[in-house]
C-alpha positions in Angstrom: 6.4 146.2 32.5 5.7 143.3 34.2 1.8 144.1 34.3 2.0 144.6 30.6 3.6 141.0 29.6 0.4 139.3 31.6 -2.0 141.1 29.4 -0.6 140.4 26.9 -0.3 136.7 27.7 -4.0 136.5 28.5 -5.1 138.4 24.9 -3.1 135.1 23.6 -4.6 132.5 25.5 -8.1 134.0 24.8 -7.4 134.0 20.7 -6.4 130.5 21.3 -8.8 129.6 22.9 -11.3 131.2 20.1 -9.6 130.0 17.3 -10.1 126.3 18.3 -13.3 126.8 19.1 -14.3 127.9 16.0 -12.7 124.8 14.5 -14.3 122.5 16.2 -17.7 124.2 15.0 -16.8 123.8 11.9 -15.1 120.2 11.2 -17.0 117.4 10.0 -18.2 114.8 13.0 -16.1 111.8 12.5 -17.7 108.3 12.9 -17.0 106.1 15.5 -15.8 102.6 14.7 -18.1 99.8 16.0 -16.7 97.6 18.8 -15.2 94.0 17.6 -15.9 91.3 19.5 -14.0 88.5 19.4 -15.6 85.1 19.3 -13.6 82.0 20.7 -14.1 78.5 18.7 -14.4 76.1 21.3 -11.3 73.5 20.3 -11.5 69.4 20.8 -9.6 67.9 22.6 -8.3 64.2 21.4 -6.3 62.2 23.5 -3.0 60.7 22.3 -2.9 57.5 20.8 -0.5 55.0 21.5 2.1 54.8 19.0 3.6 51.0 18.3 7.1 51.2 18.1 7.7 49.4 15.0 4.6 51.4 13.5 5.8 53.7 10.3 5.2 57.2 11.2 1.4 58.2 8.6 0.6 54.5 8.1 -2.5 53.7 8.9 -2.8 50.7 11.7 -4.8 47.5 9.8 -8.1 46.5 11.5 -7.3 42.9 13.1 -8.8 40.0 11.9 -10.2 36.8 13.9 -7.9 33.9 13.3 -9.5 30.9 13.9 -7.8 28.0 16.1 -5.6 25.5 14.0 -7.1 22.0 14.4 -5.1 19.1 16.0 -4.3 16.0 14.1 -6.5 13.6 13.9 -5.1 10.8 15.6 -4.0 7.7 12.8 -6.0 4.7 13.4 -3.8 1.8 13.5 -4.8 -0.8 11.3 -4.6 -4.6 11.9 -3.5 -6.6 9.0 -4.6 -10.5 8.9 -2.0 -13.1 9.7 -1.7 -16.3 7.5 0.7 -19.1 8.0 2.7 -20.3 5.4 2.3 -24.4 4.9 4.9 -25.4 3.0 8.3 -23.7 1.4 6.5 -21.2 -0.4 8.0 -19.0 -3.2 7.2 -15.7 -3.6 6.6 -13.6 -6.5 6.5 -10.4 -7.6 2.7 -11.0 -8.9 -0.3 -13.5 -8.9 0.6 -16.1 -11.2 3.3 -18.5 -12.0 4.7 -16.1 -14.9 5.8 -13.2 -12.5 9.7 -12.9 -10.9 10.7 -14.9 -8.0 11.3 -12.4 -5.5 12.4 -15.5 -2.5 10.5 -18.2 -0.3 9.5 -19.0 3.0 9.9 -21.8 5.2 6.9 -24.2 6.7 5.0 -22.2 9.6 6.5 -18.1 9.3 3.8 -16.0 10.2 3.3 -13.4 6.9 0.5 -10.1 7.1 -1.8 -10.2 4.1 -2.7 -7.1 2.5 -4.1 -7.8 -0.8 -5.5 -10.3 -2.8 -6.1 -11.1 -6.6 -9.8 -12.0 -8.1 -10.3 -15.1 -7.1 -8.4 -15.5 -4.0 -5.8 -17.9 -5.4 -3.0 -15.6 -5.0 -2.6 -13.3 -1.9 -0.4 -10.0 -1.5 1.6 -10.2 1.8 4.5 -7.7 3.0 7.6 -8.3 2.0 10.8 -5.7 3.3 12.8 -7.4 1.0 11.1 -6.9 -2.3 11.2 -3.4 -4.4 7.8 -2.1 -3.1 7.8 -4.1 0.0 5.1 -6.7 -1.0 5.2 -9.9 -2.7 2.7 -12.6 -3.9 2.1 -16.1 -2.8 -0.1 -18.9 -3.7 -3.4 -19.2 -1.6 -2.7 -23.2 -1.4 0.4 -22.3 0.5 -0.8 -20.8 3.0 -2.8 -21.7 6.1 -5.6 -18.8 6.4 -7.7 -20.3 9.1 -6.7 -17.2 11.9 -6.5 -14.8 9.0 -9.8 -12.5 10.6 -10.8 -10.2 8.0 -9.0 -11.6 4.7 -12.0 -11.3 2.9 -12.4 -8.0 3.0 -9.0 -7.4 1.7 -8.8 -4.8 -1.6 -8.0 -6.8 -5.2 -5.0 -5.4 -6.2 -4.3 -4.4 -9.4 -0.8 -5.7 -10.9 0.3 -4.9 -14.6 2.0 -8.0 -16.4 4.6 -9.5 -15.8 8.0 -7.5 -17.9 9.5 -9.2 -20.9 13.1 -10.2 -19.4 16.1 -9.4 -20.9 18.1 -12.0 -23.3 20.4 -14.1 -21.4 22.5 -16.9 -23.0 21.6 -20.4 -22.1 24.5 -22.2 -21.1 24.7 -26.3 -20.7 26.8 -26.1 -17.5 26.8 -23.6 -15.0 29.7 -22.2 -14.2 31.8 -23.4 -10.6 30.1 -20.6 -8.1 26.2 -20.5 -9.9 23.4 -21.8 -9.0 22.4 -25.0 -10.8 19.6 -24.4 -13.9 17.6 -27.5 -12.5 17.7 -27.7 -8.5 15.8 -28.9 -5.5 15.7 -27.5 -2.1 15.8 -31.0 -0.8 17.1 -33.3 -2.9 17.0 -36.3 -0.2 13.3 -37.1 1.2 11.9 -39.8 3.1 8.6 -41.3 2.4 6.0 -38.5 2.6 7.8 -35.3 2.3 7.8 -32.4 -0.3 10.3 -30.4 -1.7 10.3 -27.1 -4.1 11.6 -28.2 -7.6 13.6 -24.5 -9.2 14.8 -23.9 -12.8 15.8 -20.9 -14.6 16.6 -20.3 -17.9 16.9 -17.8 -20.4 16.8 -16.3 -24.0 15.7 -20.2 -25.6 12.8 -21.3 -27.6 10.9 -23.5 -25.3 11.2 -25.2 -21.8 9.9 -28.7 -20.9 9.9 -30.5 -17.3 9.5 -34.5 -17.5 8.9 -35.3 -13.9 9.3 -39.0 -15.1 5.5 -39.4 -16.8 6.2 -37.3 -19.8 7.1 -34.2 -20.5 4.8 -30.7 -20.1 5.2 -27.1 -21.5 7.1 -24.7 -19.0 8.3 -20.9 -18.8 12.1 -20.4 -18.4 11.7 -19.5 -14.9 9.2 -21.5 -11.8 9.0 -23.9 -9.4 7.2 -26.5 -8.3 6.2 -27.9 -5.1 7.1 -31.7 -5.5 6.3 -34.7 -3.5 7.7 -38.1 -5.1 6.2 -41.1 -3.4 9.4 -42.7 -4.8 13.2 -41.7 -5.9 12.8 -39.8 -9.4 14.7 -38.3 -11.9 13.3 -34.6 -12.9 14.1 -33.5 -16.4 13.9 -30.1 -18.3 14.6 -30.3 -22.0 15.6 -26.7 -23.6 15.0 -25.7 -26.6 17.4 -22.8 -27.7 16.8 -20.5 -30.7 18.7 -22.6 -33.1 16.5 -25.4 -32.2 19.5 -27.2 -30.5 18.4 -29.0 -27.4 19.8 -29.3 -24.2 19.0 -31.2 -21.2 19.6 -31.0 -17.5 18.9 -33.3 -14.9 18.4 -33.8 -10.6 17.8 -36.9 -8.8 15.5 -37.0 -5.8 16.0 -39.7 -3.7 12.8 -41.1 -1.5 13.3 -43.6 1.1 10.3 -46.7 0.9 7.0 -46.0 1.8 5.0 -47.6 4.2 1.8 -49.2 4.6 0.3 -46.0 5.9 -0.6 -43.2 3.1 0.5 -39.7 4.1 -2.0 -37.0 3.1 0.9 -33.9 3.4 -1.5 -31.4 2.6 -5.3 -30.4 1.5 -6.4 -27.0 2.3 -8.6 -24.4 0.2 -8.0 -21.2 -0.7 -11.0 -20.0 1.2 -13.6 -21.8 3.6 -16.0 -19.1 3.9 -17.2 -17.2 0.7 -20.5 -15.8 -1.3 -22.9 -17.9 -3.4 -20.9 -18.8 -6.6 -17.1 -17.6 -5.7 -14.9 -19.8 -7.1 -12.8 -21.6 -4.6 -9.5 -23.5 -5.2 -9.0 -27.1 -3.5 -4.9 -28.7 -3.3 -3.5 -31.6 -2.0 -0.7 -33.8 -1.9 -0.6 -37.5 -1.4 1.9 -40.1 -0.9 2.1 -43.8 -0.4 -1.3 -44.9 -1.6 -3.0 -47.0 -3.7 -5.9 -44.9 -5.0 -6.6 -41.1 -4.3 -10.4 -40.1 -4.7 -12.1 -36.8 -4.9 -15.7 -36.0 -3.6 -17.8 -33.7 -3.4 -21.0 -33.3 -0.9 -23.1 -36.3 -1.8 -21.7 -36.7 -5.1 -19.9 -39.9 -6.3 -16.3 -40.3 -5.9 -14.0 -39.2 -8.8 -10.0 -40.6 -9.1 -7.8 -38.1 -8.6 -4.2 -38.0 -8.7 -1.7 -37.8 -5.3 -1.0 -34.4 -6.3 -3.3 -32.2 -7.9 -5.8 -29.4 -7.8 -9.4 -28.2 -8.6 -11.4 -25.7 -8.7 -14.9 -25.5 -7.0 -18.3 -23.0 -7.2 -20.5 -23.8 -4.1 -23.7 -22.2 -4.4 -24.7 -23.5 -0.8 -22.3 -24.9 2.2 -20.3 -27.9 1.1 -18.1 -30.9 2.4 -15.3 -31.7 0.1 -13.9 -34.9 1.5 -10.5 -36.5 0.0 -10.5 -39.8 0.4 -7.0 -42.3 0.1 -6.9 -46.0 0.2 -3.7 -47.4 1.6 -2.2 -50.5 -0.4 -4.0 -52.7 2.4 -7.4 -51.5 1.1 -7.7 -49.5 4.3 -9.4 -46.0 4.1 -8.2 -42.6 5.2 -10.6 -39.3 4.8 -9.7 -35.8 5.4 -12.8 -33.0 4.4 -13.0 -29.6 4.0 -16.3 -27.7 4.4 -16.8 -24.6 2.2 -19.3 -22.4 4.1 -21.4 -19.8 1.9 -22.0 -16.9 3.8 -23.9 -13.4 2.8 
C-alpha cells in the first residue's frame, strides 16, 4: 500500500513538472525594463549672510553711499573800525544833515568807531547802542579824524529822508518839568568858549533864530554850535498856523575878552583825498579884530569868526586862517589838504 502511494506521487510530480514546461514554451518572452540611473545635481553652497538686527525680514539692504566730510567754519575775520575823536559837544542824528532827529550828543574828546559816511564826507556814520539801529550821524567838522586809519575807504551809506513828524501843539511856555523850547548847554561862558544852542518846536508855520544880527530861516528842530565873543541874547520867532507869532528868548553871558584872539577850532572834514573831492573847512573865532581866509598863494578873503567853506583841491593845498588881534598882532593856523591817488 505504501509502495503504491509513492508511485503515485511521482506520476504527479512528473505531470507537474510537464505541464509547466510546456508553458513556458509557449508564453510570450517579456521585456526587460532598462536600468535607471540616477543622476545627482551637484548643489551650491552659499554661506549665510549676516542679518542686521533692525533689518526687515525680504528688504533688500541699500548700497552705501560716500558722505563727504562736513567743512569747518571758516573762522570770522575781525574787523577794525576807525576811531575819530569828537571836538566839540557834538549832536547826533539819526541822518546826514541838519533836518534829521536828534538822537543825543557827545562831550569834547569821547572816542566814537566810524562806520559809514555820506557823499562828500561831511557827515560820518558812527555806532551808536543807544539809537534804534545802533548808529547815528555826526558832523565831519566835529570830529577830530587825524588817527581815524582807513576812513576813507568807508562804504557811503544810503539813508532815506528824514520822516514828516507828527503835529504837536506849540505852546508859549513850557510846562514846570519840560525842557525849555530855546536852551543852551552852557548858558555862562568865559571869553573863548562854545556852547550848543537847542530849540524844538512843533506843528507852526515857520521858525526864525536872531542870534542878535538878524534873523535867518530855521526848521522846528536843530542846534547850533555857538561861540559869542560877547554876552548875547538868542531869539527864535515862531510862526504858528494862524500866523500868530511867538517868541522865546536865552541869554548867554560871556565874560571880556582879552587882548589875545582864541582860534577854538579849524579842522577839515578830510586832509587826504582824490583830485577834485570836495572838502569842507570850519572854524570858530573869538576875540579878534579881523578874521581872514586864504587859500595856497591866493589873496586873503574876510571871513567871519564863525563860519565855513567848502574847497576842491585839484593838487596838495595849504589853507591857512589868519586872525588879527585888536593890537594888530597876527595869529596863523593852516591846514594842508593833500591829494592822493
Amino acid at each position: 500500500m505504501s509502495s503504491h502511494r509513492s508511485t503515485l506521487f511521482a506520476v504527479f510530480v512528473a505531470t507537474l513538472v510537464l505541464t509547466l514546461a510546456a508553458l513556458a514554451c509557449s508564453a510570450p518572452s517579456l521585456a526587460v525594463p532598462p536600468t535607471i540611473t540616477a543622476v545627482v545635481i551637484p548643489t551650491a553652497t552659499v554661506a549665510p549672510q549676516p542679518v542686521s538686527a533692525s533689518a526687515t525680514p525680504g528688504a533688500v539692504a541699500p548700497s552705501a553711499t560716500a558722505v563727504p566730510p562736513t567743512p569747518l567754519p571758516a573762522t570770522p575775520t575781525a574787523t577794525v573800525l576807525p576811531t575819530a575823536k569828537t571836538k566839540s559837544n557834538t549832536s547826533l542824528r539819526s541822518g546826514p544833515g541838519a533836518t534829521y532827529a536828534i538822537l543825543g550828543s557827545l562831550a569834547p574828546g569821547l572816542a566814537v568807531k566810524l562806520t559809514g559816511r555820506n557823499a562828500d564826507k561831511s557827515w560820518w556814520q558812527i555806532e551808536f547802542p543807544s539809537s534804534p539801529d545802533g548808529y547815528a550821524w555826526a558832523l565831519a567838522s566835529n570830529l577830530d579824524l587825524g588817527a581815524a586809519m582807513g576812513a576813507d575807504a568807508l562804504p557811503i551809506v544810503n539813508v532815506p529822508p528824514p520822516p514828516t513828524r507828527a503835529p504837536v501843539a506849540a505852546t508859549v511856555t513850557a510846562p514846570p518839568g519840560l525842557i525849555p523850547v530855546l536852551r543852551a548847554d552852557k548858558p555862562q561862558l568865559t571869553a573863548g568858549e562854545c556852547t550848543t544852542l537847542r530849540w524844538d518846536v512843533e506843528n507852526v508855520d515857520s521858525v526864525f533864530l536872531d542870534s542878535g544880527s538878524g534873523e535867518e530861516p530855521e526848521t522846528g528842530h536843530n542846534t547850533r554850535w555857538i561861540c559869542p565873543d560877547a554876552t548875547t541874547v538868542y531869539t527864535l520867532r515862531v510862526v504858528n498856523k494862524d500866523k500868530t507869532t511867538q517868541k522865546y528868548t536865552t541869554t548867554i553871558t560871556v565874560s571880556a575878552c582879552g587882548d589875545t584872539p582864541i582860534i577854538s577850532r579849524f579842522d577839515a572834514s578830510a586832509v587826504e583825498v582824490k583830485a577834485g573831492t570836495k572838502v569842507t573847512l570850519a572854524w570858530d573865532v573869538t576875540c579878534a579884530q579881523f578874521v581872514f581866509f586864504k587859500a595856497g598863494s591866493g589873496e586873503r578873503q574876510p571871513v567871519s569868526g564863525h563860519d565855513q567853506t567848502e574847497v576842491q583841491p585839484t593838487e596838495t593845498t595849504q589853507y591857512s586862517l589868519i586872525v588879527v588881534a585888536k593890537n594888530n598882532s597876527e595869529i596863523k593856523k593852516s591846514i594842508t589838504i593833500k591829494i592822493v591817488p
